[in-house]
N, C-alpha and C positions, 0 to 999 in steps of 0.2 A: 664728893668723890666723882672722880670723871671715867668713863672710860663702863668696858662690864663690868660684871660682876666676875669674882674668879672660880673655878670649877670647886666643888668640895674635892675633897683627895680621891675619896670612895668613886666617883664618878672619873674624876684625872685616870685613876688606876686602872678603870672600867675600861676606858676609852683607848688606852694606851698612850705613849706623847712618842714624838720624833725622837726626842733624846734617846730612848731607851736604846738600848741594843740588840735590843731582842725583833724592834721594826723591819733591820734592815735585812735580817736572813730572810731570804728565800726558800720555798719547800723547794727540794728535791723530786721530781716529777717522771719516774719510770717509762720508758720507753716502750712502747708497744710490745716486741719481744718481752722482757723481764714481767711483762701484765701476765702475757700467756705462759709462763714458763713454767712448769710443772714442779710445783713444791718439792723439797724436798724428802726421799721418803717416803711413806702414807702415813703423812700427816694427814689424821682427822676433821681436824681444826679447816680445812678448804674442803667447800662441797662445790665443783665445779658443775656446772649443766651446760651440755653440749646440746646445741640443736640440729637437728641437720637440715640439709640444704631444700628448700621444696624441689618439685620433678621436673618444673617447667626450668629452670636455669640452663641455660648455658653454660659451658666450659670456660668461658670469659666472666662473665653472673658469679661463677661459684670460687673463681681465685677473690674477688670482695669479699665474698661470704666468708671464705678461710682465714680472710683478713680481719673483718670488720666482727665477725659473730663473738671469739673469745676474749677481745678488746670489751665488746658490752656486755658479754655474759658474766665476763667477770669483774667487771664493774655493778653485778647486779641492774642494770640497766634494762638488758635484753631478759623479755619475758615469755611464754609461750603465745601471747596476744600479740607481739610485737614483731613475727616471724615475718608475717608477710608487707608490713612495714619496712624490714629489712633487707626482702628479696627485689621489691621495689626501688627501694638503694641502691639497690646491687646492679638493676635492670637500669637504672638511670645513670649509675657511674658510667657502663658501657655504651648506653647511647651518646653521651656526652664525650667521650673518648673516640668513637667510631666517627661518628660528627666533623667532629675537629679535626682526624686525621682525615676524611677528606676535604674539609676546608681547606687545611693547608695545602694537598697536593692540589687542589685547584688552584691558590694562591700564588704558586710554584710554577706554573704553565706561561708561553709565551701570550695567548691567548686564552685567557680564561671567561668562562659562560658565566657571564654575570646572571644572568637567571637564578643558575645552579647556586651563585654565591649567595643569593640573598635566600634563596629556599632552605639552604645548609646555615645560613644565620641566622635565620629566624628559628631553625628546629636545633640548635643551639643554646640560644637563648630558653628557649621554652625546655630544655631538658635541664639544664643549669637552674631555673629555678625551679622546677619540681626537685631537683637532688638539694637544693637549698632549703624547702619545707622540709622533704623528708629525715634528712639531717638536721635541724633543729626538730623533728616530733623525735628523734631516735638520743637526743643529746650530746649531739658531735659538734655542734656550735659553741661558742664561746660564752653565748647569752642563755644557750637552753643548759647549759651544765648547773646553772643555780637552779633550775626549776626543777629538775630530774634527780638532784641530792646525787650529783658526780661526785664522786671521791678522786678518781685517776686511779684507784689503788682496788685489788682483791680485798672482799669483806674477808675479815678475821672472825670466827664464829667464838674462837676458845682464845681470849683474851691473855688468858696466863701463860699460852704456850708460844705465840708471838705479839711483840706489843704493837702499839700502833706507831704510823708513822705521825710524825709532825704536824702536817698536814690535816692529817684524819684526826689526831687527837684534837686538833684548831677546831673542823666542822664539829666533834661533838660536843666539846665547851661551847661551840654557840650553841647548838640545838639545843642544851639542856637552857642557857640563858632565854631562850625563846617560848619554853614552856610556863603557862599560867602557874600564879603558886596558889596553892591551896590558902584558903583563910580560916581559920578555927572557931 
């Protein structure tokens, strides 16, 4: 016999194959809006938690905050621990914004203060990657979403009343595949 061995079925089935048709859908993935969008109703079934903003933000700070807070909140993601992880976000999207807009306008100039450019790129750079840590400890990265159990989607608490999406249903046929099984 040349070649492998060939999968049992049980394991084929497990694994999925290209063929099926079921590979090539893709989930359906809600858009920011629709995450935060106030159920339908007072449905029970959604327990949202708002956080608010801490004191020190800024009015630049607090438009992320209105952005980024019901994006993780309801994703379950965002925790009362995780608050000031967040305002730090927040604090970093705008230094990195602030930064850049005067980079540019320096960029922009007949004579530009190369000084200024290299002071403004290096405190650039260094904001950039703290909002890069802090966004992957908050799981807005694309790598930290497997570690933080991101859904994309609002937990459902009352299963019978809306079901899951595709998506969700996929993470928890793994999770349950992941769990040890008991031996008798």
């Amino acid at each position: 016999m040349r070649g492998r061995k060939p999968k049992p079925a049980a394991v084929r089935a497990l694994h999925n194959s290209r063929k099926r048709p079921h590979h090539h859908e893709e989930p359906v993935i809600p858009t920011p809006a629709e995450l935060v969008a106030p159920p339908p109703g007072d449905d029970p079934a959604f327990q949202r938690v708002e956080f608010a903003p801490p004191r020190g933000l800024i009015q630049a700070e607090r438009r992320y905050w209105a952005y980024f807070m019901p994006l993780l909140a309801g994703a379950k993601v965002l925790t009362a621990a995780d608050v000031e992880t967040l305002a730090d976000y927040c604090r970093a999207c705008v230094a990195v914004d602030q930064r850049g807009r005067r980079l540019r306008l320096e960029f922009r100039k007949k004579e530009m203060d190369t000084a200024l450019v290299r002071m403004l790129d290096a405190q650039v750079r260094g904001w950039v990657e703290k909002k890069t840590k802090l966004a992957g400890e908050l799981g807005l990265t694309a790598i930290s979403r497997t570690r933080v159990a991101w859904s994309g989607h609002e937990q459902v608490l009352n299963a019978e009343k809306k079901p899951l999406s595709k998506l969700a249903q996929l993470q928890a046929q793994a999770s349950s595949l992941r769990r040890p099984v008991g031996m008798p």
